[in-house]
C-alpha positions in Angstrom: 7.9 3.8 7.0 6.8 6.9 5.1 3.8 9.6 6.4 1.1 9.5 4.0 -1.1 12.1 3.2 -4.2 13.1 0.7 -2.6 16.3 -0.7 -5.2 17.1 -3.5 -8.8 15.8 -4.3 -10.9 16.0 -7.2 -14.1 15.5 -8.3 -16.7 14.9 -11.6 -20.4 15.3 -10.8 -22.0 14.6 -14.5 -24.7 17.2 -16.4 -26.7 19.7 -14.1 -27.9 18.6 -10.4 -31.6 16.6 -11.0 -34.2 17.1 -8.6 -36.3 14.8 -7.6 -39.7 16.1 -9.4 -37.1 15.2 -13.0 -35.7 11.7 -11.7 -38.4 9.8 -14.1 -37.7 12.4 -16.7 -34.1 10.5 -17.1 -34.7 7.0 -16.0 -38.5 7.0 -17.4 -41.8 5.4 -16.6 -42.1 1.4 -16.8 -44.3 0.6 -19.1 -45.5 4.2 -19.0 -46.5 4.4 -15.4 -45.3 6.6 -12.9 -43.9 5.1 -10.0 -45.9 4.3 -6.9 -43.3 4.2 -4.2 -41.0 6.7 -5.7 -42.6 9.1 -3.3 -42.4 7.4 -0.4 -38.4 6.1 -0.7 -37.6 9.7 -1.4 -39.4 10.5 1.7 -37.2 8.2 3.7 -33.7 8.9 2.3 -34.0 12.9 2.3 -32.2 13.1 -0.4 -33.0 16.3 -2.6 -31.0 16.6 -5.9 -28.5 13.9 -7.5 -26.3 13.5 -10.7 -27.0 11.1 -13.7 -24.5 10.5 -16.7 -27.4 10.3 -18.4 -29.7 12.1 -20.7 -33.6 12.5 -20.8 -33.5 10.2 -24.0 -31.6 7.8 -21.6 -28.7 7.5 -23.6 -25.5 7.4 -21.4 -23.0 11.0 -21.5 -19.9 9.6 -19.8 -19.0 6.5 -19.6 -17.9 4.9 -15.7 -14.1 4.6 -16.5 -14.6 8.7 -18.4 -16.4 10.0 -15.1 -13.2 8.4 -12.9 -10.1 9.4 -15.4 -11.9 13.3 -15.2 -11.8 13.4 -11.6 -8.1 12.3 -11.2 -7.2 14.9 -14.1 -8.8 17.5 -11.5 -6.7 16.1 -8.8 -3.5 16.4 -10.4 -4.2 20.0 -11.7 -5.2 21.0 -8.6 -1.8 19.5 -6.9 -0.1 21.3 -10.2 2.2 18.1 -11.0 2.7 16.3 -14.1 0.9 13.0 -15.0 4.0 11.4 -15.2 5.4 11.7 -11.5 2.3 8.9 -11.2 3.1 5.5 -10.4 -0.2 3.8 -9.3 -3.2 4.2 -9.9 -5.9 2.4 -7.5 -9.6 2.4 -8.9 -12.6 2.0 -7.3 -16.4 0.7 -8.4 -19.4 -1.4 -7.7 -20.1 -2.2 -11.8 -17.3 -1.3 -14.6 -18.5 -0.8 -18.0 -17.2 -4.1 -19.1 -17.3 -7.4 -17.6 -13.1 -7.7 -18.6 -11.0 -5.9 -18.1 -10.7 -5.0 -14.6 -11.5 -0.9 -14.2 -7.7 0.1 -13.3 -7.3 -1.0 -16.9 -10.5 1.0 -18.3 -9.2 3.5 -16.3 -5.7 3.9 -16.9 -6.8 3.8 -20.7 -8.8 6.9 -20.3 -5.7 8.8 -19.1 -3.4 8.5 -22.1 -1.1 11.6 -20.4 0.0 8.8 -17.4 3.1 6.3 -18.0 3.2 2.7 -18.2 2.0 2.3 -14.0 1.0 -0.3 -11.5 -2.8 -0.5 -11.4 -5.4 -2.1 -9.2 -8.8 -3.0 -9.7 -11.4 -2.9 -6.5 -15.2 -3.8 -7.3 -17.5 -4.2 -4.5 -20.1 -1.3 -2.9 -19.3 1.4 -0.8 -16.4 0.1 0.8 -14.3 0.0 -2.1 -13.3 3.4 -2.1 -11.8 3.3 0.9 -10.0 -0.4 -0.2 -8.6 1.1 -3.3 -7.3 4.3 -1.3 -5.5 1.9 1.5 -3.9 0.1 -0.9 -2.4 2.7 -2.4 -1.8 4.7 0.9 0.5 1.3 2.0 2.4 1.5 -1.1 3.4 4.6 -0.3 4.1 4.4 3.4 6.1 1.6 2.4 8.2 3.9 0.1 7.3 1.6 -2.9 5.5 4.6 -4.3 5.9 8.2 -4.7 2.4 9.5 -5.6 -0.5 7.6 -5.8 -3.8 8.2 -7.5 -6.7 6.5 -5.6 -9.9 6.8 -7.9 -13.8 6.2 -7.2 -16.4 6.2 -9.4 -19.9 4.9 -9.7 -22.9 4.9 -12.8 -25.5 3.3 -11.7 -28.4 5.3 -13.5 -27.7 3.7 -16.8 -28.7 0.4 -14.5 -32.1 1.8 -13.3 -33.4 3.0 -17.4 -37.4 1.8 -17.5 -36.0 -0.7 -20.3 -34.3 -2.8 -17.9 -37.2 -3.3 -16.0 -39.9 -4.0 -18.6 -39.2 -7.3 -19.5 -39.5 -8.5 -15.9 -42.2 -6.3 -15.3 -44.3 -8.4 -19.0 -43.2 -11.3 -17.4 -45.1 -10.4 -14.2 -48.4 -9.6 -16.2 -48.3 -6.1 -15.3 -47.8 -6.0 -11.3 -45.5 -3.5 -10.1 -42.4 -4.4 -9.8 -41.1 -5.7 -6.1 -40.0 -2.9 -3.1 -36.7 -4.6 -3.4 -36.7 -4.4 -7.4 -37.5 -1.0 -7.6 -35.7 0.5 -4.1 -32.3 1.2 -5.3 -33.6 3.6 -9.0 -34.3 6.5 -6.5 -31.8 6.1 -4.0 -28.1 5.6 -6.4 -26.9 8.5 -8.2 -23.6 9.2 -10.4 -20.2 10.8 -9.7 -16.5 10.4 -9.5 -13.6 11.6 -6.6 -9.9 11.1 -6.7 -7.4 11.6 -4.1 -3.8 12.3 -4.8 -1.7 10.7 -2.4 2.0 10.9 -1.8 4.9 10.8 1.6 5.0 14.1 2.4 2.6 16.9 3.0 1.6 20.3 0.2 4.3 22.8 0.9 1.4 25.3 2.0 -2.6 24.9 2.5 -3.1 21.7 4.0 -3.1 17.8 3.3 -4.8 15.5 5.1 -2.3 12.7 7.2 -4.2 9.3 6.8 -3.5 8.4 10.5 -4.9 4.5 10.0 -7.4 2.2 7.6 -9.6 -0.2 8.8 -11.6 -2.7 6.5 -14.1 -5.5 8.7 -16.0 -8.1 6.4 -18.8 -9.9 8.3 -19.8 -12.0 4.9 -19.2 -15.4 7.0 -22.1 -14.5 9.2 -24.4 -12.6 7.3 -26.3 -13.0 3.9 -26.6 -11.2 0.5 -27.9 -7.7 1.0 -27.3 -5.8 -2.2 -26.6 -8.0 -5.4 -27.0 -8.1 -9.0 -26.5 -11.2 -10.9 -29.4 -13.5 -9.4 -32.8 -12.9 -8.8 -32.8 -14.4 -5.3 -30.4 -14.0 -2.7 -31.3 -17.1 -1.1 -31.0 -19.4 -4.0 -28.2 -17.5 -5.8 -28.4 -18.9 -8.5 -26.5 -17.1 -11.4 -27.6 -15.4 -14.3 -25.0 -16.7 -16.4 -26.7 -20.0 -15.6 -29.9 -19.6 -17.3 -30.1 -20.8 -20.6 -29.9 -17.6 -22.7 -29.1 -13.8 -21.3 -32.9 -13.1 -22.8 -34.5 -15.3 -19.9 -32.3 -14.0 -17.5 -33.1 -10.4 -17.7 -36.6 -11.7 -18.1 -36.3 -13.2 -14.4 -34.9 -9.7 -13.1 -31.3 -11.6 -12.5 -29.1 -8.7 -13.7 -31.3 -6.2 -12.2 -29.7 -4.4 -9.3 -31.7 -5.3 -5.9 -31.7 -4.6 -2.0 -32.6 -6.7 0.3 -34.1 -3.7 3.0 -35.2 -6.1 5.8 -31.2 -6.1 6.6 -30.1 -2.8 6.7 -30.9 -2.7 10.0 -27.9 -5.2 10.7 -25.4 -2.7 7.9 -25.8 0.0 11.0 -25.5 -1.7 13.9 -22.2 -4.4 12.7 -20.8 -0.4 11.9 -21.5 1.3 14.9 -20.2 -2.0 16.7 -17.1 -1.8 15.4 -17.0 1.9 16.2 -17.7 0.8 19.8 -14.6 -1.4 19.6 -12.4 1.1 17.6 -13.1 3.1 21.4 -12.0 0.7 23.3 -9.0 0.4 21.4 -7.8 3.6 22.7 -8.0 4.5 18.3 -11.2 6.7 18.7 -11.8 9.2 20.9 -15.1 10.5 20.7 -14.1 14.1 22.0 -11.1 14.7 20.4 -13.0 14.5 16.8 -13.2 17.7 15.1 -15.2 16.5 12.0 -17.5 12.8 11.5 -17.9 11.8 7.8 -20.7 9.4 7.8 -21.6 7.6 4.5 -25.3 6.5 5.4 -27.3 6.1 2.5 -30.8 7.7 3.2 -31.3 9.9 5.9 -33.3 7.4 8.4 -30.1 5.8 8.9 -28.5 8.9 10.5 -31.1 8.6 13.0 -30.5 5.0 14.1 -26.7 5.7 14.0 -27.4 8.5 16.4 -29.7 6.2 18.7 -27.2 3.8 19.2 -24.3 5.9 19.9 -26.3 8.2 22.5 -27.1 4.6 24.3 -23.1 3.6 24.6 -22.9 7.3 25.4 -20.2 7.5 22.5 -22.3 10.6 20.5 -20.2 12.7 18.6 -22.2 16.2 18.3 -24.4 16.2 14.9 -22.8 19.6 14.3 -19.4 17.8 14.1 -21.2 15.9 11.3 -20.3 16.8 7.4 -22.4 15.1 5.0 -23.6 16.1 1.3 -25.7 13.0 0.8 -28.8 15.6 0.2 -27.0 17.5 -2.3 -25.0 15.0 -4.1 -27.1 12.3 -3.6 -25.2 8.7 -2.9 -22.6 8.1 -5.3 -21.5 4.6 -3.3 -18.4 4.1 -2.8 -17.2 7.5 -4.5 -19.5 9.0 -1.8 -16.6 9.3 1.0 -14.4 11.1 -1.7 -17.0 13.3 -2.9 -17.5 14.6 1.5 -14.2 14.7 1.4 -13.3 16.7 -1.5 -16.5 19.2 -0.6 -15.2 19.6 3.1 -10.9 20.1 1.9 -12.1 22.7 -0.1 -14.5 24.4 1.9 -12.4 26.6 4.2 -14.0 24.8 7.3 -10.4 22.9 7.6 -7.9 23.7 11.0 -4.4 22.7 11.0 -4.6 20.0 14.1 -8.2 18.8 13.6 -9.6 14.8 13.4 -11.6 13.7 11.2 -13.0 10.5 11.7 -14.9 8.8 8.6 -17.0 5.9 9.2 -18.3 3.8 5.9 -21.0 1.1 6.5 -21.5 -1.2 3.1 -24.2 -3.4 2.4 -23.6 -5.3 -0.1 -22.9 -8.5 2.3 -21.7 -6.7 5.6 -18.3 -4.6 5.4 -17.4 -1.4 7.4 -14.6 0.8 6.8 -13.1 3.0 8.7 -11.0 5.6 8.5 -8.8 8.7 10.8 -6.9 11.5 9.5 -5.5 14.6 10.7 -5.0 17.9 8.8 -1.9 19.3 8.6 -0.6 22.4 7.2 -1.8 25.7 6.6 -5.0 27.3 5.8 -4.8 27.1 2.4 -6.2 31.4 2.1 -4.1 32.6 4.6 -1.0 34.8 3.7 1.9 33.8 5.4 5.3 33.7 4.4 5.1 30.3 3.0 2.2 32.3 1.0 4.1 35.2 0.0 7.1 33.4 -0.8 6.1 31.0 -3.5 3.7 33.9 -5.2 7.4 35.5 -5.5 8.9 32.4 -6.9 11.8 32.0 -3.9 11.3 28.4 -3.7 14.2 28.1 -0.5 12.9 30.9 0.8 8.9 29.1 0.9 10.5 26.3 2.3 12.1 27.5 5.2 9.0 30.1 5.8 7.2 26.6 6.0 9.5 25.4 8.5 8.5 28.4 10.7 5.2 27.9 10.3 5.3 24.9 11.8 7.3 25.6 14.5 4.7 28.0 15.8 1.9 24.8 15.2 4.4 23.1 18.2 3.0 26.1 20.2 -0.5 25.5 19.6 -0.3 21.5 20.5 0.3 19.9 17.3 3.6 18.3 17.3 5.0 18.2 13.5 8.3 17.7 11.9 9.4 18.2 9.0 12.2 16.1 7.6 14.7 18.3 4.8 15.2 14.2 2.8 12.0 12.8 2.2 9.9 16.0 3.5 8.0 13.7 5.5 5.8 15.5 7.8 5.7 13.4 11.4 2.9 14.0 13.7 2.9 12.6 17.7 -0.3 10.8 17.0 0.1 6.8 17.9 0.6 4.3 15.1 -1.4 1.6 14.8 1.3 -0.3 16.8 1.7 1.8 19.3 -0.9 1.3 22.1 -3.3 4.1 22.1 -4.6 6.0 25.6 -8.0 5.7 26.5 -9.5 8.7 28.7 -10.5 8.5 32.2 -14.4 8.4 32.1 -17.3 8.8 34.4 -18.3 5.0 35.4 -22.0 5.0 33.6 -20.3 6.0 30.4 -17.8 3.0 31.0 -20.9 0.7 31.4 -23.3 1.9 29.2 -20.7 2.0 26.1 -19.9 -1.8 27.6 -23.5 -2.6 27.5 -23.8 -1.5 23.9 -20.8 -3.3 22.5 -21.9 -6.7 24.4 -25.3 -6.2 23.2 -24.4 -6.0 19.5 -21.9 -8.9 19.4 -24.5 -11.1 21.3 -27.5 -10.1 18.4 -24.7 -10.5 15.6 -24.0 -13.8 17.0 -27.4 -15.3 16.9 -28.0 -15.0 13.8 -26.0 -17.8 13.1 -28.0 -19.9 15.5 -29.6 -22.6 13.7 -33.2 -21.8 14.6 -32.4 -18.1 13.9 -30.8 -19.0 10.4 -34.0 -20.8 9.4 -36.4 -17.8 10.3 -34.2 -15.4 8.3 -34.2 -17.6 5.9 -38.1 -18.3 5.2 -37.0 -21.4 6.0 -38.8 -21.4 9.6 -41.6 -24.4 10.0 -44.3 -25.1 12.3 -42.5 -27.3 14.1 -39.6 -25.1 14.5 -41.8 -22.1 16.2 -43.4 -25.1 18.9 -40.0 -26.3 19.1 -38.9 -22.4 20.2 -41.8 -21.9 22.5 -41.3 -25.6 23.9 -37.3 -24.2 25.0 -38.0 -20.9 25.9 -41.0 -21.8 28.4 -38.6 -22.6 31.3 -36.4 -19.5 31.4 -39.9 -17.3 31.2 -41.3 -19.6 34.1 -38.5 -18.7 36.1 -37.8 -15.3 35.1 -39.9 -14.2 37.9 -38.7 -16.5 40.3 -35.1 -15.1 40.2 -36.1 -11.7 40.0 -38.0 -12.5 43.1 -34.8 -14.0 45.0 -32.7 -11.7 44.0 -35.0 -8.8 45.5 -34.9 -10.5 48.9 -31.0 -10.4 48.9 -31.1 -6.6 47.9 -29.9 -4.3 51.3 -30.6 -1.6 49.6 -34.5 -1.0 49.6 -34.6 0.9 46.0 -33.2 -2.0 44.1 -35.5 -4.3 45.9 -38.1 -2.4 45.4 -37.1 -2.4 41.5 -36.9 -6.0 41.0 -39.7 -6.7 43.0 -41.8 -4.5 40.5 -40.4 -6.3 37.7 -41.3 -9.9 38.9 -44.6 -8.9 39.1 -44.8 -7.7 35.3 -43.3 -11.2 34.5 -44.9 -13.8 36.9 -47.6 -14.9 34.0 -46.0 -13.9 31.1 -45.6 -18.3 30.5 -49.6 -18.3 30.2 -49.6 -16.0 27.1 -46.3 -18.6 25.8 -48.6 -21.6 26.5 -51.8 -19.8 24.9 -49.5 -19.7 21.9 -48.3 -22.9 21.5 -51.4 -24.4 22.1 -53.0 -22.2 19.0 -50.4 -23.5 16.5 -51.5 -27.3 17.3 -49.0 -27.9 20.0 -50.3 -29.6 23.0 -50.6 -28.1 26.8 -49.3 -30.9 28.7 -46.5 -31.5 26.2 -45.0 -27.9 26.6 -46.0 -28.3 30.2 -43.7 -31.3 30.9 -41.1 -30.5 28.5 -37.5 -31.3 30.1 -34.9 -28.0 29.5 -32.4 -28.2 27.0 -28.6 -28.0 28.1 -28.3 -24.5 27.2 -31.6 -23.4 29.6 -30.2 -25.7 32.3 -27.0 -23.8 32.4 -28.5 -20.5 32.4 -31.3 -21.3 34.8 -28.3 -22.8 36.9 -26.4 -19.4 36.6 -29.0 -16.4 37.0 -30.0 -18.7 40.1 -26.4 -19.0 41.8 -26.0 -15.3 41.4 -29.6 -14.1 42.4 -28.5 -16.0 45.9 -26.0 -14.1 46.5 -25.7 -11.1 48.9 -26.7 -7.7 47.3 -26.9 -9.3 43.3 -26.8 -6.0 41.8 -24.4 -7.6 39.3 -28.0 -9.3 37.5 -28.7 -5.9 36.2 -26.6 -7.6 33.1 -28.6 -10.7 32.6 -31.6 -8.4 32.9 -29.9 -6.2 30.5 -29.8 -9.1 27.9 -32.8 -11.0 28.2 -34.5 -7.9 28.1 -32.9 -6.3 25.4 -33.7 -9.5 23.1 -37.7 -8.9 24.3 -37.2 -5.4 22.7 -34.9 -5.6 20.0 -35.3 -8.8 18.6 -38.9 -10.4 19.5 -41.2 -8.2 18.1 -39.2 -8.9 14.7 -38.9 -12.7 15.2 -42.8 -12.5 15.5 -43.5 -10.3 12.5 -41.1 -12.3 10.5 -43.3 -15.9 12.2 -46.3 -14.8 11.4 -45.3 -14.0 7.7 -43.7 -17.3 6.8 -46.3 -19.2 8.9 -49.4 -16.8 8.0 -50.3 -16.9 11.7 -52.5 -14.2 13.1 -51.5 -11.6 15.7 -53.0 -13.6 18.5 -50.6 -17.2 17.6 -47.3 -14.8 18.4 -48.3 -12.0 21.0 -46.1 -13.8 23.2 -42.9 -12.3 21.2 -45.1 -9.3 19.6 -45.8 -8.4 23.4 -42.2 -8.5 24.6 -41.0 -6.0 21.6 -43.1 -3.5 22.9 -43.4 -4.2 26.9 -39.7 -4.5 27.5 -38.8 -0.9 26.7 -40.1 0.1 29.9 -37.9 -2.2 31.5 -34.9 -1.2 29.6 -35.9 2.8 30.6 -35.7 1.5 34.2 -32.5 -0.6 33.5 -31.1 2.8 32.4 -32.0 4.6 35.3 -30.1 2.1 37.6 -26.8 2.0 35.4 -26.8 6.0 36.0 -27.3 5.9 40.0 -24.9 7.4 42.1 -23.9 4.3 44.0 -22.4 2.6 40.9 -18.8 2.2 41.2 -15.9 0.7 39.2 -16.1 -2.6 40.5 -20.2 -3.2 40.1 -19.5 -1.9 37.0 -17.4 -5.1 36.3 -19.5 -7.4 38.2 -22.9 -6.5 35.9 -20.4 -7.0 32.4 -18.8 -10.0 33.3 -22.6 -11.3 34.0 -24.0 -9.7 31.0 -21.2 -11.8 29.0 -22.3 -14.9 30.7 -25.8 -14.2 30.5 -25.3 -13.9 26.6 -23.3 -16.7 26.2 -25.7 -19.5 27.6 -28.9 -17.7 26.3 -27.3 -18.5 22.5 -26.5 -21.8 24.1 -30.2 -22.5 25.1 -30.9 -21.2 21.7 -28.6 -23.4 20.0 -29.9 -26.6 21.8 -33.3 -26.1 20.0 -33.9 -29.1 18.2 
């Protein structure tokens, strides 16, 4: 197996940067109206000045496969190698210019100074970029390849032109187009990066060492979040199958759309598999030097943030490089364009991680990715420098050589092989099991927490009754049917909280739990009070037998909370509570919606979303104390694991 390494990356940002007061200037008014939330989503994603490959008469400048074939020219010139030592080319995009043929070929036609080469073709959203670029990164650490051109590109302004949207918008007798409709014309924009990649490192300035790719598809679980092509997710149904392409535009089917009730889910599936990427050993949150984060509009950041801080996994925001604001989001050319911006800059040590983390919403994918930089500082003067500037090839060589002997001294461990002139590094391969850190006990737990947490919400959204609400499918019977099996566990929520206080020895954890049964005790009523609004009937909810699933976890929580000092129920209090907070008030909003039910017919869920913060605050507090060691550590996850396991079974049981 070769090294790989990205020794050159280059760019194409179409026209002059576009400020936000001209972005209707480009993509014009439909049906001469300015937009009305065009304000407001500008607002949210922060962004401040873009690209378009487009004029003011809306007449396109560069075509998609143009934009991409000018940014790997850059890259090659900047690596000062001929065309020809290219064999691959990997491209990158979420919509070519032509249906067929594939964008490698579109591609690789633009570039008529490149020989007859292997190409590849990767269409999808943001991950792409990073698809095309491990594909060609494993041809080449395979030794199948020499130098590799891995390509990204993306022209979605021609998409967003007011033309597209005015023949769904007559069709709609003048109402504004949909939140979904118009969300995505003010938060795309237009540009193209390239990387050059080949099995051994620049002879001076630096290349990056791709260290390991990863690429995670949750499309099994979750729906359609970003589409073109139907004018429903849910239905799907295909613009090709309407009866002529007139009545499918018409319908807004090859309109580009985003579903924004799921983003939610893009972050949190990303920053689980962060979480997991940590307890692989492959991430270590203080040894990165640099986080490239592709989040789309700048209210992600924050979320991003609020999640790591709670697994205690935060990597500094000034260890943070993004251009989004600048550059605008380019999708899945937007990790080459950070990239390119941040090799260039100057900012670059010899030595130094840089982790890059790419969420895609399109239907669920993360990507992510670790490299190292190697080299020199590509200003500095040293006798590799001074050498080549003098034309003494050997001479630069062996200078290099030195230089990296004295980068032994400073802790990075390189070698550089005279055959292949492979540069070697002592970080793990991905076969190699990777160290993980000591750590104080409450980081342990709380990243433990956080990683359990997200793979039990991920989980239940494939629970039947779950899949219905998400769906609009959710009835009334379905929400009576809900309260009906969730009754018992709230009945007895206070009741094991109770027990489990009077086994406490130590008197600040009974106090705690004791507190907390008395917020719970008559929680039931405002259940009941519900039900009963929605045409259900008292004594039927009353009487109702448990389901399996609510038998086992009663069963459970009760066999622990009789136990001597059950400290370890800090994990079912973590989940049950969690849900409350992160999941009912949006399961209510979501029920009263489809249902058009009033506030008062789901303030049982509506009051948990807000009222079971204060017990997660509190929960927090505990998981910090002094007193917790190793071993209650293990105790509260291994019941935190059960606790989410038979909750989804109780869930799944509803009928």
């Amino acid at each position: 197996m070769h090294g790989v390494f990205i020794n050159s990356i280059g760019k194409f940002l179409p026209g002059n940067p576009i400020t936000n007061d001209q972005m209707e200037d480009y993509l014009g008014k439909v049906n001469g109206r300015p937009s009305k939330v065009r304000h407001r989503i500008l607002k949210s994603n922060g962004i401040q000045q873009r690209y378009y490959a487009l004029d003011q008469q809306q007449q396109t400048t560069y075509s998609n496969s143009q934009m991409a074939a000018i940014a790997v020219r850059d890259a090659i010139a900047s690596a000062n190698l001929e065309p020809g030592a290219i064999d691959l080319l990997a491209t990158a995009t979420s919509w070519s210019d032509l249906l067929v043929p594939g964008f490698g070929s579109m591609v690789h036609g633009e570039l008529s100074e490149l020989l007859p080469i292997e190409i590849t073709s990767n269409q999808g959203v943001c991950c792409a970029g990073v698809a095309a670029l491990k594909y060609a990164a494993s041809q080449v650490k395979l030794g199948e390849k020499r130098a590799a051109i891995a390509v990204a590109s993306e022209l979605p302004s021609r998409l967003f032109k007011h033309t597209h949207f005015e023949a769904e918008a007559s069709v709609k007798a003048g109402k504004p187009l949909s939140f979904d409709t118009e969300f995505l014309r003010w938060m795309l924009s237009d540009g193209a990066g390239a990387f050059l990649i080949q099995s051994h490192p620049n002879t001076s300035g630096i290349s990056l060492k791709i260290e390991w790719i990863e690429l995670i598809s949750h499309a099994n679980a979750y729906p359609v979040c970003m589409y073109a092509g139907t004018e429903n997710e849910t239905t799907q149904k295909s613009w090709m199958d309407y009866p002529s392409y007139l009545q499918a535009a018409a319908a807004g089917a090859i309109n580009l759309r985003q579903n924004i009730r799921l983003l939610d889910n893009v972050i949190k599936l990303g920053v689980e598999g962060w979480l997991k990427l940590i307890e692989r050993g492959r991430v270590q949150p203080d040894e990165i030097d640099w986080l490239l984060c592709h989040y789309s509009s700048h209210i992600f950041r924050g979320q991003i943030v609020e999640l790591l801080e709670k697994a205690n996994c935060m990597i500094p925001e000034e260890k943070w490089f993004t251009n989004l604001y600048t550059r605008g989001n380019t999708g899945c050319a937007s990790i080459y364009l950070m990239l390119e911006e941040l090799f260039h800059s100057g900012k670059l040590q010899p030595g130094q991680k840089i982790f890059c983390f790419v969420p895609e919403s399109g239907r669920f994918t993360t990507a992510y990715m670790m490299l190292t930089v190697v080299g020199q500082k590509a200003e500095g003067t040293g006798e590799a420098r001074e050498a080549e500037e003098a034309g003494e090839a050997e001479e630069a060589r062996e200078a290099e050589d030195n230089n990296i002997r004295r980068n032994q001294d400073s802790g990075v461990t390189q070698v550089l092989t005279t055959n292949n002139q492979q540069l070697a590094t002592t970080s793990p391969t991905p076969h190699t099991p990777y160290p993980i850190p000591e750590e104080p006990v409450s980081a342990y737990l709380l990243r433990q927490l956080a990683l359990i947490w997200l793979e039990f919400e991920r989980e239940i959204r494939s629970v039947p009754i779950v899949r219905k609400l998400h769906r609009g499918e959710f009835t009334v019977d379905d929400y009576k049917a809900m309260l009906r099996n969730l009754r018992p566990q709230v009945v007895e929520g206070a009741r094991w909280i109770a027990r489990a206080a009077s086994n406490m020895t130590d008197f600040r954890l009974r106090s705690t739990f004791i507190g907390h049964a008395q917020d719970e005790h008559r929680d039931y009523q405002m259940l009941e009070r519900n039900y009963v609004s929605v045409g259900g009937v008292l004594e039927e909810i009353v009487n109702a037998e448990k389901n399996i699933g609510s038998e086992a976890l009663s069963a459970f929580i009760f066999h622990q909370a009789s136990r001597e000092n059950p400290v370890d129920l800090l994990g079912s209090m973590f989940i049950i509570e969690g849900l409350g907070n992160n999941l009912a008030a949006k399961w209510a909003e979501q029920i009263k919606e489809t249902l058009g039910l009033k506030d008062e017919q789901v303030s049982f869920l509506g009051y948990h979303g807000a009222n079971d913060e204060a017990h997660l605050g509190k929960l927090n507090e505990l998981i910090n104390a002094e007193w917790m060691t190793q071993e209650i550590a293990d105790r509260i996850l291994k019941t935190a694991r059960v606790t989410a396991r038979l909750y989804r079974l109780q869930l799944e049981e509803i009928r």
